[in-house]
N, C-alpha and C positions, 0 to 999 in steps of 0.2 A: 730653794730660796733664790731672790733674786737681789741684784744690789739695792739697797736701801731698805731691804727684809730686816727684820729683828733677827740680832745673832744670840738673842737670849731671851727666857722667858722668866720676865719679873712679876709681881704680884700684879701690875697692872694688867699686862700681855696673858696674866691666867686668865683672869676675867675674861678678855678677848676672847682665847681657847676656848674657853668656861662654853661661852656664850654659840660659837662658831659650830663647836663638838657636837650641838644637839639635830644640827642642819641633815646627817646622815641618819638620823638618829629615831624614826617614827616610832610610837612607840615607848620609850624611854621613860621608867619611873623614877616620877618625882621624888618621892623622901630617898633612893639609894643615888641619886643625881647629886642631890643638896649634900647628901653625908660625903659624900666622893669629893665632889667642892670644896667643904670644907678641910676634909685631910689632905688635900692638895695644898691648900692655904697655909696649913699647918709645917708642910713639909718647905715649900718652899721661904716662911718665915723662919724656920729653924738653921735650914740648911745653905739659904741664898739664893737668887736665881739659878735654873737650867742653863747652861751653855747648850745653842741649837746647831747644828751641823748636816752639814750636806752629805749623802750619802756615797761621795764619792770621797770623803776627805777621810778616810780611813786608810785605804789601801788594804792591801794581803797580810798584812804580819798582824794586825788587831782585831780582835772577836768580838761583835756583837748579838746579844742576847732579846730577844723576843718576848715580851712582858703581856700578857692579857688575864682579864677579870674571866675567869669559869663560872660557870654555875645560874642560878638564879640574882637577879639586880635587887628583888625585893626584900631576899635572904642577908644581903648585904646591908639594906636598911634595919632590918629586924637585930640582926648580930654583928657589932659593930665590928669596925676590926680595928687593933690594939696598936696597928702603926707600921708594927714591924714585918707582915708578910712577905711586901715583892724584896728586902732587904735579903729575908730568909729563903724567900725560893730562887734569887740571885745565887747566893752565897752555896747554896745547895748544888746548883747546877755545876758552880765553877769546880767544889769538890770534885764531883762528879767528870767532869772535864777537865782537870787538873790544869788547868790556867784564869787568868781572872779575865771577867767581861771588860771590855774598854768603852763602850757606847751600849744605849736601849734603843731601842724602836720597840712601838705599838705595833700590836694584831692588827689594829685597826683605830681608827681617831676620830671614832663615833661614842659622844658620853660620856658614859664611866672610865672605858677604856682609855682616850684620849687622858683624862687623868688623871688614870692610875700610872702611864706609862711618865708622866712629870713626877710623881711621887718615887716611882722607882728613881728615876734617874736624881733628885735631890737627893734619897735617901743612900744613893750605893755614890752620889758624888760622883756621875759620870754627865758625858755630854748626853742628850736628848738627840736624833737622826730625825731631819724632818722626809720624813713618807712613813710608810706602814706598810703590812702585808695583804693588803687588799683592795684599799681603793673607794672602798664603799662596805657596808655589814652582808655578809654571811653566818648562815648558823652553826657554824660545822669546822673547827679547831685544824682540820686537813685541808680547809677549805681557802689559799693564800694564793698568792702568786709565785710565794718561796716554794711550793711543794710543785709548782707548775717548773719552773727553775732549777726543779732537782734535789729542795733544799729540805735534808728530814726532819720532820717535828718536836720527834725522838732523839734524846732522851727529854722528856719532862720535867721539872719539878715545882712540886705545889707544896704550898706554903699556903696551911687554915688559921682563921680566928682564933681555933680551940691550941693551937700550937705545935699541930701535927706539921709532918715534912716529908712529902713523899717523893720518890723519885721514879718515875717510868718508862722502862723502856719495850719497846715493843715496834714491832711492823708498823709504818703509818695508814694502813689502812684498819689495825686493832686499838689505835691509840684512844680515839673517843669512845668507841666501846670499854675501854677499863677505866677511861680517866671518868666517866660521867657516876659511876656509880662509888668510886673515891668522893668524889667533889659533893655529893648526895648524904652519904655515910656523915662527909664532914660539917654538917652543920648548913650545905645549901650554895653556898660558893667559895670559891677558892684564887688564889693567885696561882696563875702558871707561866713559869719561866721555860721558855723553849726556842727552839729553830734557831740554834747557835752558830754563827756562820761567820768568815772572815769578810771582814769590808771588802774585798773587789767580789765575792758572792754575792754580796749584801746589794753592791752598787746594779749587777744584774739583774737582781728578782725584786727589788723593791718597786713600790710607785712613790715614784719622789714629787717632794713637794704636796703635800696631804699635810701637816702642822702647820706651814703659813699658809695654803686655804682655809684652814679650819679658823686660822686668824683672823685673815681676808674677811669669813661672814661671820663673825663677831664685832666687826668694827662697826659703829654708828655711821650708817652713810644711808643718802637718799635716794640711792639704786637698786633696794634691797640686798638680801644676804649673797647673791653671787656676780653680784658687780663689778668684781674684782679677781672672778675666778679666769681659769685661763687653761682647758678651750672651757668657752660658758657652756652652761647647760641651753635648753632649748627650753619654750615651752609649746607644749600643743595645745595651749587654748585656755581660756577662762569662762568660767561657768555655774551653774547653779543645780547645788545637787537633787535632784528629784527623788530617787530610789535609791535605799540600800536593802540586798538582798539577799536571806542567807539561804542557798540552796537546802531542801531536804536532802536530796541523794550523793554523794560523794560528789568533790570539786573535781576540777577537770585533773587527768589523771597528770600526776609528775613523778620523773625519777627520784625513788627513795621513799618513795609509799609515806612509813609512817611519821618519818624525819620531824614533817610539821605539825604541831600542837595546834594549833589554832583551824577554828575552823572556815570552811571557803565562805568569802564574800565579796558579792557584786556589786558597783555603786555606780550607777548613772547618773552623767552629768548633764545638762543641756547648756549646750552655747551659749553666750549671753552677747557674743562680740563678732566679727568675721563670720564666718561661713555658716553659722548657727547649725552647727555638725551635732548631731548625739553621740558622746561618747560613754564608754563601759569600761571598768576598768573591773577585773577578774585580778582578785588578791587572794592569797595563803598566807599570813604572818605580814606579808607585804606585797606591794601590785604587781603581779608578772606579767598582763597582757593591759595591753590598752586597745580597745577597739572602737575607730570615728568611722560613725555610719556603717558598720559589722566590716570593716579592714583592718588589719590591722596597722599602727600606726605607732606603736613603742613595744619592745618586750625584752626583759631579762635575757641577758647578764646586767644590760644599763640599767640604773636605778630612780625607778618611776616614783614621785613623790606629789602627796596633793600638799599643797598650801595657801592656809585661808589667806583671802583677798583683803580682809579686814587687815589684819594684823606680820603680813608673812610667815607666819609660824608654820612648820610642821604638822601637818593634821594625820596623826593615826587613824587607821580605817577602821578600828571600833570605832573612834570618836565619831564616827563623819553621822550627822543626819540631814535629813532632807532639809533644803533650803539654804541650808551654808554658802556662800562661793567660794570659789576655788578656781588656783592655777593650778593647772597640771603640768609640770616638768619634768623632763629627762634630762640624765644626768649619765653623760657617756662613760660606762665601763672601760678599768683600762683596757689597750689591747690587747694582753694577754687573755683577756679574758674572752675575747671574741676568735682566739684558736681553737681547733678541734680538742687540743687536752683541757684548753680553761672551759669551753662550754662543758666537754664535759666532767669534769671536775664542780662545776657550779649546781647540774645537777644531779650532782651526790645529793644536796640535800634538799630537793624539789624544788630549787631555784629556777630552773627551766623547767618550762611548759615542754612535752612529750606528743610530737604529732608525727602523721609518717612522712614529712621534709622539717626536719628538725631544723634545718636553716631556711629562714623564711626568702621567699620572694625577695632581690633585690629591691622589685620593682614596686613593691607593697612595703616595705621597711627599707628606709637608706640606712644607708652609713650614718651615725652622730652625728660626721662631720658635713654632710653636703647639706646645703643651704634650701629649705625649702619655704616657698612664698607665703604660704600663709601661716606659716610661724615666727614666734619672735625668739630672739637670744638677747640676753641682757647687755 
């Protein structure tokens, strides 16, 4: 946060979130979006606003607790949930841990997540920590900056619709191998309470400042949604999509084989502006390589996003067909994510592309941060 940031999130300020959360977000179903919304509404009507907080204003003697949506998004629409989950797999952990939470922070502050994690903290009557464990979406529950930081996952607890309560503990590198078929059994998705850690941990491994950007592009302005972000993302170009393309034969190979559901797709875009470059963007669940003129020119950890020129929206790479236009944007990954443990850590779960100089060419990919001419930043 920075001064004149909201020091609380009021029904208004959900909205905002509401609206901001989906920026991370490609992808993202509608009817378990709207029900999440909704319960958010609910929790924050009953309970009051969130108090937000800086993740340094904890210190060492106060525990905060790690709140994220398991399972399937759609399962969530289909079977409602009763209100009381993240209350319950709060309450579960602290048993378990034999002290009580003082603060939430989100997995992450993309959608539902984003929140669920305002739900928890109305409903358990803590403050809200504006950052999260990631920075951006990943698929994979071990998948943070906390577990980069040292920080274990384990113990778990999940709190179902159906009003089961489980707790787990386990090595973090077996934790999603037992929690996924829990969260399955249970009806499709679950609340999981986890990576319980004291504030000066917390102020380490977190990426701070991820709930007031998530504000920032929810706010009505005529910048578009990260006009306000800080460092901005880039974009490499605006364009008109010609081709999407779903290989026959396996996508390009990534660490973790079968990690990803979805299948590889290619979507070319053609220039419309500047340099009238071709570019390819090679997606699995999400874009990991961007190639202008067969170089590459963005790729995972950073988070490559198309969005339509019409509207700014978020455009998932099912949705895209030819003729759309689109900005293509990068969206610098935190730094953690760009060390030898966070790449690899990222692909655990085929978040990185697998070649034999797994770090590319300086001179082919910069840095997020250095400025190059014939790109814009907002």
């Amino acid at each position: 946060m920075t001064p004149g940031e909201e020091t609380a999130l009021d029904a208004a300020r959900l909205e905002d979130l509401a609206k901001g959360a989906l920026v991370l977000a490609a992808g993202a179903e509608h009817s378990s979006y709207r029900a999440s919304l909704d319960w958010a509404r609910a929790a924050v009507a009953e309970h009051g606003p969130v108090p937000l907080i800086h993740p340094g204003d904890l210190g060492s003697e106060r525990m905060c607790v790690t709140v994220s949506l398991l399972g399937s998004s759609a399962a969530l629409a289909e079977q409602l949930p009763t209100g009381q989950e993240p209350l319950r797999a709060v309450r579960a952990l602290e048993r378990r841990l034999g002290r009580a939470a003082d603060a939430v922070v989100a997995l992450n502050t993309a959608a539902e997540n984003a929140l669920l994690a305002v739900v928890t903290a109305a409903s358990c009557r803590l403050p809200l920590v504006d950052g999260d464990g990631c920075g951006r979406v990943l698929p994979l529950l071990e998948q943070t900056t906390f577990t980069i930081a040292g920080v274990d996952v384990a113990p778990v607890a999940l709190a179902t619709p159906a009003g089961d309560v489980v707790v787990v503990e386990a090595a973090g590198s077996r934790v999603e191998e037992l929690v996924r078929p829990l969260v399955l059994a249970a009806g499709g998705w679950a609340v999981a309470a986890c990576y319980a850690m004291d504030g000066e941990r917390l102020a380490g491994a977190v990426v701070p400042g991820t709930v007031s950007r998530a504000l920032a592009a929810g706010r009505p302005t005529h910048g578009g949604p990260f006009e306000l972000w800080q460092p901005r993302p880039r974009r490499l170009g605006i364009g008109r999509i010609t081709a999407v393309e779903h290989p026959a034969t396996p996508g390009p190979d990534t660490a973790g084989g079968t990690a990803l559901p979805s299948r590889p797709t290619s979507v070319v875009v053609s220039e419309t502006e500047g340099l009238h470059r071709r570019f390819r963007l090679e997606a699995h669940n999400e874009v990991l390589l961007v190639l202008a003129d067969g170089a590459p020119a963005a790729l995972a950890p950073d988070q490559i996003l198309m969005l339509s020129a019409a509207d700014q929206r978020v455009l998932d790479v099912e949705r895209a067909i030819p003729g759309i236009e689109v900005e293509i944007v990068v969206i610098p990954a935190a730094p953690a994510w760009h060390t030898p443990q966070g790449r690899r850590l990222a692909a655990a779960g085929g978040l990185i592309l697998l070649s034999p100089d797994p770090e590319p060419d300086a001179t082919q990919v910069q840095h997020p941060d250095a400025e190059r001419p014939e790109e814009t930043r907002w």
